[in-house]
C-alpha positions as CSV (number, residue, x, y, z in Angstrom):
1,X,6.2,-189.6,94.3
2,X,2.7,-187.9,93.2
3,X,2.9,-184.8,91.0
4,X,1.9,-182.6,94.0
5,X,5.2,-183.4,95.4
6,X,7.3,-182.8,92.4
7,X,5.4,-179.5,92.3
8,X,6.2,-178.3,95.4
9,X,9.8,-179.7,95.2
10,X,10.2,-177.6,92.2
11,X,8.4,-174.8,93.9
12,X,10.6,-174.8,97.2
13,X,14.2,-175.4,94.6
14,X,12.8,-171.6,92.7
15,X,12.4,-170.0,96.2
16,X,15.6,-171.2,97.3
17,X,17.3,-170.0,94.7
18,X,15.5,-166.6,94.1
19,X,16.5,-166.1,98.1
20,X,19.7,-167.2,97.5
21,X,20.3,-164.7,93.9
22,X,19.0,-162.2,96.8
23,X,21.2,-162.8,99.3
24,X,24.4,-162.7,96.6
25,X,23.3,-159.2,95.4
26,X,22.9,-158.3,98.9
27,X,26.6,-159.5,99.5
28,X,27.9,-157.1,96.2
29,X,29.5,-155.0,98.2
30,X,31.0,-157.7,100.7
31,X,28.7,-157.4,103.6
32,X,25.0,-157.5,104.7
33,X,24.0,-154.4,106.4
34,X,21.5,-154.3,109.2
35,X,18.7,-153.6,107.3
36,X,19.4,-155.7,104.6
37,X,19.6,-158.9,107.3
38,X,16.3,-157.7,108.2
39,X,14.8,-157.7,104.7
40,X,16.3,-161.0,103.9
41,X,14.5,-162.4,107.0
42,X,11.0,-162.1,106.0
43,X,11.6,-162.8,102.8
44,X,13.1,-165.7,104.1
45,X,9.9,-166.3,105.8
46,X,7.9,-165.0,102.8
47,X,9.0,-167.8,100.3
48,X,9.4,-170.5,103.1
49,X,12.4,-171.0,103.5
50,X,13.3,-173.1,106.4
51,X,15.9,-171.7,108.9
52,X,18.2,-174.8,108.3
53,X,17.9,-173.8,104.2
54,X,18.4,-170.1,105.3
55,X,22.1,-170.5,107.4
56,X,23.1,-173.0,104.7
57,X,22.2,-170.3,101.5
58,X,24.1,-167.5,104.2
59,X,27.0,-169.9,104.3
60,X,27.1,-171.0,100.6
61,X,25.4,-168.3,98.7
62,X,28.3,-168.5,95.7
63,X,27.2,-171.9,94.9
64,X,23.6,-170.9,93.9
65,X,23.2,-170.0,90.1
66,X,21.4,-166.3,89.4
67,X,19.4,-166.5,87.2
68,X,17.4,-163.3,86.2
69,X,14.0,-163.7,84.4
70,X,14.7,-164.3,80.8
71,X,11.8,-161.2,79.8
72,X,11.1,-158.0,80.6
73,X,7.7,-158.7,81.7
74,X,9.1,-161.3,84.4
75,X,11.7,-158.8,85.4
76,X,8.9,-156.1,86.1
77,X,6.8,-159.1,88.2
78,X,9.8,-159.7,90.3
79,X,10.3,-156.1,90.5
80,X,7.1,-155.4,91.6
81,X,6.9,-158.2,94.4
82,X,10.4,-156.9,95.5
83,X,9.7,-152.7,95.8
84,X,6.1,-154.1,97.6
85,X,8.5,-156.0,100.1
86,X,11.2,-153.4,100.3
87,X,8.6,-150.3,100.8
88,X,6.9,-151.6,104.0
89,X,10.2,-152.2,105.7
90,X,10.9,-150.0,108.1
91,X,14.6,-148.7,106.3
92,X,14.5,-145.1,105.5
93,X,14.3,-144.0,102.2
94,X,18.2,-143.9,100.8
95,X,18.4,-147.4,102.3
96,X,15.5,-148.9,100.3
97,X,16.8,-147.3,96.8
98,X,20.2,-148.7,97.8
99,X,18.7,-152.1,98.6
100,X,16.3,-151.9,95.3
101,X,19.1,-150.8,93.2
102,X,21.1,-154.2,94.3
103,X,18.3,-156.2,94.0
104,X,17.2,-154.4,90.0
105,X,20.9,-154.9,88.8
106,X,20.6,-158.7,90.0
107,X,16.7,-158.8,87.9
108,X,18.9,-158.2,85.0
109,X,17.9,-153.8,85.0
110,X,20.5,-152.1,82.8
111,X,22.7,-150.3,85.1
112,X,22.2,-147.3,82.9
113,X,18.5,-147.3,83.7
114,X,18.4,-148.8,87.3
115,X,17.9,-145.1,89.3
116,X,14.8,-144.5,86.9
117,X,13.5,-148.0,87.7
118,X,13.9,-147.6,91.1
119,X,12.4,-144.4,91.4
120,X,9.1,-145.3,89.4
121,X,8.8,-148.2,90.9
122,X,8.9,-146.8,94.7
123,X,7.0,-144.0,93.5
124,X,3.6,-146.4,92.2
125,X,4.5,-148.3,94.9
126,X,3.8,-145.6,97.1
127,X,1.0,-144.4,95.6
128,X,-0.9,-148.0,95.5
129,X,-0.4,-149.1,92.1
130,X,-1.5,-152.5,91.3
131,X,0.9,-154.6,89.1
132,X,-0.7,-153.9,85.9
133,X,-0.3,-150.1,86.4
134,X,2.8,-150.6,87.9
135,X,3.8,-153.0,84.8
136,X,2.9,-150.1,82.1
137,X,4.6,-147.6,84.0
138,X,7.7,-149.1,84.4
139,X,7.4,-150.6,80.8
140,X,7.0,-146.7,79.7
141,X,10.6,-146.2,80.7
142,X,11.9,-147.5,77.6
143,X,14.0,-150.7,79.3
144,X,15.1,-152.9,76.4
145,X,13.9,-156.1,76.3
């Protein structure tokens, strides 16, 4: 095995199980709604996960670990990549702070903190922050580390 293959290995074993930490905060509440099935299609197709990977996380999402970046700075990264995804989907607006919310809580947000989160981070999102502006906005708000 050459290292390139124990790279992407490794690389392909994060995605699945950042999809599949997705997909369980997606199922908090018991069910996927329509618009969260949509979401979790392309980012399905976003991290490259194969459709074959994609029923099997669907059928066995319980058995994946979470595991929510250890710092704030990886937290706000994942946030980032995640309000980018969720803003261009075509949900409205209550659906993709319900949706973010989920997916903050599962990044580890404090629940007491989550709605301000959300709302900054749609808000630069919106108004074409890059991740470092994005990053000491969000980091603005006070979120323990």
């Amino acid at each position: 095995m050459t290292i390139s293959d124990l790279f992407t290995s490794g690389f392909n074993t994060r995605n699945q199980d950042h999809f599949a930490a997705i997909v369980k905060v997606a199922m908090s509440d018991a069910t996927i709604s329509m618009q969260e099935k949509k979401f979790l299609d392309r980012l399905a197709q976003k991290l490259d996960i194969s459709k074959e990977m994609y029923a099997r996380i669907l059928k066995d999402y319980k058995s994946h670990p979470i595991n929510p970046p250890a710092n704030l700075e990886k937290r706000i990264e994942r946030l980032y990549d995640l309000t980018r995804m969720v803003s261009v989907d075509t949900i409205n607006f209550s659906q993709k702070v319900k949706l973010l919310t989920k997916l903050a809580i599962g990044l580890g947000f404090a629940s007491n903190a989550v709605s301000k989160v959300v709302s900054v981070a749609l808000s630069r999102i919106a108004k074409g922050d890059k991740y470092d502006l994005f990053k000491k906005k969000i980091s603005f708000l006070g979120i323990p580390k």
